[in-house]
C-alpha positions as CSV (number, residue, x, y, z in Angstrom):
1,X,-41.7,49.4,-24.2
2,X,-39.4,51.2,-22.4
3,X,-35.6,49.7,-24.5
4,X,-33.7,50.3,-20.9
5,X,-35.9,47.8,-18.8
6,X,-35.1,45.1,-21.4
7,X,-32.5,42.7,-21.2
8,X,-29.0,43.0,-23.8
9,X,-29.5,42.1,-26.8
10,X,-26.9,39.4,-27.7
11,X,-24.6,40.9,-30.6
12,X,-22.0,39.4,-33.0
13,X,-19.7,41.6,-35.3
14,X,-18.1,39.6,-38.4
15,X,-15.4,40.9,-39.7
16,X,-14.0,42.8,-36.7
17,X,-9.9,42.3,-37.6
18,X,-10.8,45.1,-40.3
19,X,-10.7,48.6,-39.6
20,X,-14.6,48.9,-39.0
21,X,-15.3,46.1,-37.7
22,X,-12.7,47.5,-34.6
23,X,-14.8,50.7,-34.8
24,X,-18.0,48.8,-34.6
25,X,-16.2,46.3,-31.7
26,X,-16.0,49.8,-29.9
27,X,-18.7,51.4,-29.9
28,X,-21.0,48.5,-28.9
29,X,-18.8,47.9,-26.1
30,X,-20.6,51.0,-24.4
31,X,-23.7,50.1,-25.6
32,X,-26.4,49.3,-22.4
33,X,-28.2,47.2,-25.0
34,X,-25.5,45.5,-26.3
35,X,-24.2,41.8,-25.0
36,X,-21.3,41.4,-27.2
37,X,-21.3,37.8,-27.9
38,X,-18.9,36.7,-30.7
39,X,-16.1,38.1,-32.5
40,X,-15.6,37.0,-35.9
41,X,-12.4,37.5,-38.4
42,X,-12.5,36.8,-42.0
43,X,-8.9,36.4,-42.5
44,X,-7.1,37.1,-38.9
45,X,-8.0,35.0,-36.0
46,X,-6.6,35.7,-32.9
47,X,-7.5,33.9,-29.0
48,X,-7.8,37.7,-27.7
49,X,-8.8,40.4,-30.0
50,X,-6.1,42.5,-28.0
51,X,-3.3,40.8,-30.1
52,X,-5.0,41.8,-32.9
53,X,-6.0,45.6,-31.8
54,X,-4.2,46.6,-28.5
55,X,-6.4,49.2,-28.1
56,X,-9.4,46.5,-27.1
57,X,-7.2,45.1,-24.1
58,X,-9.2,43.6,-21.5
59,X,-11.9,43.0,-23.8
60,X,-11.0,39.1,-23.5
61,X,-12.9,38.0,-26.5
62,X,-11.3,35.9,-29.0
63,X,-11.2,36.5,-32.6
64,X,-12.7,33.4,-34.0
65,X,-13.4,31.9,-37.4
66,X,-16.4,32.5,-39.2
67,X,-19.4,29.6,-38.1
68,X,-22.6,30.5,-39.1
69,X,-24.0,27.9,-36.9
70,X,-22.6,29.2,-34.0
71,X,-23.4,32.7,-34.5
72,X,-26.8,32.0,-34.8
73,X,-26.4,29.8,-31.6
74,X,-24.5,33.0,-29.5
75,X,-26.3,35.9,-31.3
76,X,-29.6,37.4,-31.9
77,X,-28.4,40.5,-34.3
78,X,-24.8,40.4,-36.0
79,X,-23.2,43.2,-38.1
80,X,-20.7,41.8,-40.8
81,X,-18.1,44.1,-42.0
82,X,-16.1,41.4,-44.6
83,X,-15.0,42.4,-47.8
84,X,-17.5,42.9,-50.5
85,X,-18.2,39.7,-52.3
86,X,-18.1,38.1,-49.3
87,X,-19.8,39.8,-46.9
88,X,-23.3,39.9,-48.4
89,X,-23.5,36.4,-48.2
90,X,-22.7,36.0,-44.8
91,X,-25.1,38.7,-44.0
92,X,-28.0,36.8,-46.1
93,X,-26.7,33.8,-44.4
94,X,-27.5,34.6,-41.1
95,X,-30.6,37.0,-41.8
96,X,-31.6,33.3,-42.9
97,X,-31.2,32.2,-39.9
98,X,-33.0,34.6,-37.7
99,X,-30.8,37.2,-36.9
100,X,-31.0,40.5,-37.3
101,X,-28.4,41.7,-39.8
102,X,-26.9,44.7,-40.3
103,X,-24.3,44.5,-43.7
104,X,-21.6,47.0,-43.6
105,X,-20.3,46.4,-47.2
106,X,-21.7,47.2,-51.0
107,X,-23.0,44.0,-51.3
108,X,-26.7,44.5,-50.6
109,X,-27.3,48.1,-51.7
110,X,-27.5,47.6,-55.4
111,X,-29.6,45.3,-57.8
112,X,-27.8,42.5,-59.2
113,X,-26.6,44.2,-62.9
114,X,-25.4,47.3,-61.4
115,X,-23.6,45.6,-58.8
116,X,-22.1,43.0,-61.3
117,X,-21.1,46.0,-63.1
118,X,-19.2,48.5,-60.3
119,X,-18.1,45.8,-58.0
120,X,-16.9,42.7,-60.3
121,X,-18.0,40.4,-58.1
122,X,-21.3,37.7,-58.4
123,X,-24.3,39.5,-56.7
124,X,-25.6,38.0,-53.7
125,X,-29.7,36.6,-54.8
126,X,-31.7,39.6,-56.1
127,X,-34.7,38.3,-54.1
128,X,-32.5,38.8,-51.2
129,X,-30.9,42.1,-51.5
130,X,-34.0,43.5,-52.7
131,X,-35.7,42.7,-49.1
132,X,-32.7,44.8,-47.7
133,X,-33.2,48.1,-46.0
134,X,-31.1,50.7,-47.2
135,X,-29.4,52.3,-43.9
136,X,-29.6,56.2,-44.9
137,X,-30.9,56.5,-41.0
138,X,-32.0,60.5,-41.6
139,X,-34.2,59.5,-44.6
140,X,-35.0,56.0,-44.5
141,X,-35.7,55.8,-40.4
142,X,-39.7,54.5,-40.9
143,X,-38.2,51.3,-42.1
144,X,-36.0,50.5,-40.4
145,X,-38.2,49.6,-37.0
146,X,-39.4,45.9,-38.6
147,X,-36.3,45.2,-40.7
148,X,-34.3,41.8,-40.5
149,X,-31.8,42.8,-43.0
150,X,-30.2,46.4,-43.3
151,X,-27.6,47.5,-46.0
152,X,-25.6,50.5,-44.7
153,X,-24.4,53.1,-46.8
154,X,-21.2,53.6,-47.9
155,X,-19.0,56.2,-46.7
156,X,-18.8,58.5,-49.8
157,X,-22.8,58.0,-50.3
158,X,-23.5,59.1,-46.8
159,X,-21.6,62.2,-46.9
160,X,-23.2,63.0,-50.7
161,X,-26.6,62.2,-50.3
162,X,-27.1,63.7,-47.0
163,X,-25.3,66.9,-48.7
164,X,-27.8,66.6,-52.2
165,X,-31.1,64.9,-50.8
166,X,-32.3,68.4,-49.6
167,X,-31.9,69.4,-52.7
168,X,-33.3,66.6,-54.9
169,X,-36.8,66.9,-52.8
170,X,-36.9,70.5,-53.7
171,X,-36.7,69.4,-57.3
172,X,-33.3,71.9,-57.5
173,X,-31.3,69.5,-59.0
174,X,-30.6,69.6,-62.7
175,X,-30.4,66.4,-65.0
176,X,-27.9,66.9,-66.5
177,X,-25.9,66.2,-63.5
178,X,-23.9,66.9,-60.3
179,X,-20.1,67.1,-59.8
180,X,-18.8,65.7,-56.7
181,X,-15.0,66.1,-55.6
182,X,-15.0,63.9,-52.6
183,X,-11.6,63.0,-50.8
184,X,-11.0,59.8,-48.1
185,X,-8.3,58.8,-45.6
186,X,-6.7,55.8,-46.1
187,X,-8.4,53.9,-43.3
188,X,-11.4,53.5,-45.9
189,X,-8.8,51.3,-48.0
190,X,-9.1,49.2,-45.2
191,X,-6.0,47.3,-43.1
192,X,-4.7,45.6,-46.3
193,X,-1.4,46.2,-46.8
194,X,-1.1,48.1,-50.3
195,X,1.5,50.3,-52.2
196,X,-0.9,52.9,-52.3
197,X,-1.6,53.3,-48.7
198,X,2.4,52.9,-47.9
199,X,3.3,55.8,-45.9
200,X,5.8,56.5,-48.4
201,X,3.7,56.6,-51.4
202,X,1.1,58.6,-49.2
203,X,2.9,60.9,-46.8
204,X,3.3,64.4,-48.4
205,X,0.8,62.9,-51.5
206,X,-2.5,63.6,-53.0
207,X,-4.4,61.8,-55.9
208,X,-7.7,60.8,-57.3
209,X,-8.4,57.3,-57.6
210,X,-11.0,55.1,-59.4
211,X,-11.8,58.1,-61.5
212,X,-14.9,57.8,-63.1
213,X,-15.4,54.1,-62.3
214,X,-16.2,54.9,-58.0
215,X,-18.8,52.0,-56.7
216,X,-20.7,54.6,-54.7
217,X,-21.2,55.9,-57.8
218,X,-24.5,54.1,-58.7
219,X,-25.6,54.2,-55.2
220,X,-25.7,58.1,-55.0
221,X,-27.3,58.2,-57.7
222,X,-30.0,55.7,-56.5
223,X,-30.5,57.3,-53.8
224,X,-31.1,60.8,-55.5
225,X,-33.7,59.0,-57.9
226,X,-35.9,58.9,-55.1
227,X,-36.9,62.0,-56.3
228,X,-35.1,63.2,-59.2
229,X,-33.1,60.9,-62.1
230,X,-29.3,63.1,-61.7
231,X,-25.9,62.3,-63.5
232,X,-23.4,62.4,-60.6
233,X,-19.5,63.4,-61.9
234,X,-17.4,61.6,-58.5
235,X,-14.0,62.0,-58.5
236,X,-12.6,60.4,-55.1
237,X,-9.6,61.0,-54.1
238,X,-6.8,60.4,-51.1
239,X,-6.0,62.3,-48.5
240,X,-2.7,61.9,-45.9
241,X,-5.1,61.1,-43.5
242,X,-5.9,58.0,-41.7
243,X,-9.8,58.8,-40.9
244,X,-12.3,61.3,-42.9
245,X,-14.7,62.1,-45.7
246,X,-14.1,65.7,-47.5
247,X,-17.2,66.2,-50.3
248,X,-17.7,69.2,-52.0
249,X,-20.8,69.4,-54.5
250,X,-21.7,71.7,-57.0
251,X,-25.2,72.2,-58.0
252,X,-26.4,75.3,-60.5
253,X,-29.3,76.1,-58.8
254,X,-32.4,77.0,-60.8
255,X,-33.3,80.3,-61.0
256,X,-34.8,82.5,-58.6
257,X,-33.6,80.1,-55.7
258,X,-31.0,81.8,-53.5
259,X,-29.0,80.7,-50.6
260,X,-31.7,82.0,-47.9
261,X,-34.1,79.5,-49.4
262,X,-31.3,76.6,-50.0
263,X,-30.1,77.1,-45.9
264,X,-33.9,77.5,-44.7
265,X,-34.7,74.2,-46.8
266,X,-31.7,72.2,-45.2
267,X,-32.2,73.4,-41.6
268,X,-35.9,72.9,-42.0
269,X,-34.9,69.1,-43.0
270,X,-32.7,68.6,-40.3
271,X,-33.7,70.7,-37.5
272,X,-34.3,67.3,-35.3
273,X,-31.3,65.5,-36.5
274,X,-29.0,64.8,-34.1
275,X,-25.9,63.9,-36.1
276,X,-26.6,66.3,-39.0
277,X,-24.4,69.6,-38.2
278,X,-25.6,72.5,-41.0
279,X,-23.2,75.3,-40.1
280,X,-24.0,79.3,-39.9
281,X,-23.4,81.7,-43.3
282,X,-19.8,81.6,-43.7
283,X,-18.8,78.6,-41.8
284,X,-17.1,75.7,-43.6
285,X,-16.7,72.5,-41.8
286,X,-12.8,70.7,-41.4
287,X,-12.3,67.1,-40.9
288,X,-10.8,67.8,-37.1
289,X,-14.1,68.9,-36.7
290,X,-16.1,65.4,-36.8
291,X,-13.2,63.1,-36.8
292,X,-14.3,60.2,-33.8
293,X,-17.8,61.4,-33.9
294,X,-20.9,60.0,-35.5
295,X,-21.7,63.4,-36.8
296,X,-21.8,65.0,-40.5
297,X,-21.3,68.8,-40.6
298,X,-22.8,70.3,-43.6
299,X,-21.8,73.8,-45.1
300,X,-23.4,76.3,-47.8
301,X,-22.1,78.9,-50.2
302,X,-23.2,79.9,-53.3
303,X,-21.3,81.5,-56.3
304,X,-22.9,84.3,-57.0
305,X,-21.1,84.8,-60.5
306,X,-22.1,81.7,-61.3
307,X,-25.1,81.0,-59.6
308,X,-23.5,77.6,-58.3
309,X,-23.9,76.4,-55.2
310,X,-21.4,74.4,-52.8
311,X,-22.4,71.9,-50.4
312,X,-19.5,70.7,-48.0
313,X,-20.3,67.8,-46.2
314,X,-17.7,66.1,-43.8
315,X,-17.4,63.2,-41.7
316,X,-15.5,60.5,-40.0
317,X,-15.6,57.2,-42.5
318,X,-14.9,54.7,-39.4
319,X,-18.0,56.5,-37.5
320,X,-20.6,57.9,-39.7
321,X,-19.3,56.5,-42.8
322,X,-19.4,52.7,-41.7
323,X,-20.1,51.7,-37.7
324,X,-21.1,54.5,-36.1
325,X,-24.1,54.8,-39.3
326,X,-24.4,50.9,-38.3
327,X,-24.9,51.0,-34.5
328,X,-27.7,54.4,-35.2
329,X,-29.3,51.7,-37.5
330,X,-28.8,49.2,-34.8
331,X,-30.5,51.6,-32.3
332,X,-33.8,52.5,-34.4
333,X,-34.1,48.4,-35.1
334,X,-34.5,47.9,-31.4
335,X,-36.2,51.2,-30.2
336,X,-33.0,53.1,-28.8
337,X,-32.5,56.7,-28.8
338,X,-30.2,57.1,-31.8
339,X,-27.4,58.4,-29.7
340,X,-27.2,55.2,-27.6
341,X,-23.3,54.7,-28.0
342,X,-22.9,57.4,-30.2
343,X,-22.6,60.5,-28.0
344,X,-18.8,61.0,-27.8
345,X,-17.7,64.5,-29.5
346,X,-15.3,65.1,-32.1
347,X,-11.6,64.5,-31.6
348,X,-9.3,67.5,-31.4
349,X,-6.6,68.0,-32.4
């Protein structure tokens, strides 16, 4: 079946009066697949979105309050991007009901315990989150064809495990863990008002946050057990930025693996990727280099007085980290080329 002879598919995003919910709101709007149906707000409603986000003028949608009923009477698939404890619920809810759901929050990504434990809220049914697709698209895409409910990956997971899978698979990572110094812009805090993210607590600032008690935590290290059980050390921390994802891992590699092998491994992986970047020997990536794009660029160095090596990943949290990871997810549910809607280059400046 050829995806461009079909008719739209008729789309709802809940949640889109947050920061990726917008995102998401974009993106589908150039989507030839996409028949953007309903609009939903968890706590800001709005009769055009535009009063809301004046960047969507001449959308003329409204912003309307949550109704399962008539989601599933307006929509076929839905994306929900509400807060976590809430938005795995309405995900389940309407995955209930039909619809293909794609769940932008923590809420279906972990078993019940762990998530009790990292996210201090009540866990949505296990039975439920365990028939949840994780969303990695580069390593779980072969599931993703016949699921009805889709958990995507957080932004400090995606920019980690795409960095360390590679690695795990080889077997090169050692038990006894993986230090991660990962940094975020303040649009991952989401539109919120807080005194952290007050431009004059953050402007000219720079400080780790959640140290040692990160909810993407548990989810790396999940997604690493595929292969290999690792410790990961994550210290997140925040930037003066509004968008990005800056990881830096470091991983003793086991003797006699050099980088040669480590950058023939990774490009091997993700020769036919297109939105993994894996830079040349002595290129390091910058945020300015992905930021608006649905792209990771990866970079290699190894210590040689050391013998540890440093994987820098980077990424935009709004696109890769969140909707632009959804709407790929979206596009390999439905038989899309994966860059449906997801072309657009890197913003620069």
């Amino acid at each position: 079946m050829n995806p461009q002879e079909t008719r739209r598919v008729r789309v709802g995003v809940i949640g889109a009066s947050g920061y990726g919910g917008a995102e998401l709101v974009r993106l589908l709007h150039h989507h030839p697949g996409v028949e953007l149906t309903y609009l939903g707000a968890h706590s800001q409603t709005a009769p055009d979105v535009a009063q809301v986000y004046p960047h969507l003028r001449g959308l003329g949608m409204a912003l309307e309050p949550y109704h399962a009923d008539v989601v599933a009477e307006r929509c076929e698939a839905a994306f929900v991007a509400l807060p976590s404890g809430v938005s795995g619920k309405v995900a389940a809810e309407l995955a209930g009901r039909g619809l293909r759901t794609i769940d932008l929050s923590g809420d279906l990504r972990l078993p019940a315990d762990v998530y009790r434990q990292w996210y201090a809220h009540d866990p949505v049914d296990p039975a439920v989150q365990a028939q949840a697709v994780y969303g990695l698209t580069e390593w779980n895409r072969h599931a993703l064809p016949t699921a009805q409910l889709v958990a995507n990956p957080g932004c400090y997971a995606t920019a980690v495990l795409l960095a360390l899978l590679p690695l795990a698979a080889a077997g090169w990572l050692p038990e006894r863990g993986v230090v991660v110094d990962a940094q975020s812009g303040v649009s991952g805090a989401g539109r919120t008002p807080t005194q952290s993210a007050h431009l004059g607590e953050l402007y000219e600032n720079f400080y780790p946050y959640k140290v040692g008690r990160h909810q993407h935590t548990p989810e790396i290290e999940q997604g690493l057990a595929v292969y290999t059980p690792v410790r990961l050390l994550l210290t997140t921390q925040l930037l003066p930025a509004v968008r990005g994802i800056y990881a830096v891992s470091y991983v003793p590699l086991p003797q006699p693996v050099g980088l040669d092998e480590v950058r023939a491994r990774f490009a091997a992986q993700y020769a036919k990727e297109p939105f993994v970047d894996l830079y040349g020997p002595g290129d390091i990536p910058q945020l300015k280099h992905v930021r608006g794009s649905n792209k990771v660029a990866l970079g290699l160095a190894l210590d040689e007085r050391t013998g540890v090596l440093q994987v820098f990943s980077a990424l935009d949290n709004l696109v890769k980290g969140a909707a632009g990871q959804a709407v790929q997810n979206f596009n390999v549910m439905y038989g899309w080329p994966e860059t449906t809607a997801l072309s657009a280059l890197a913003l620069y400046p």
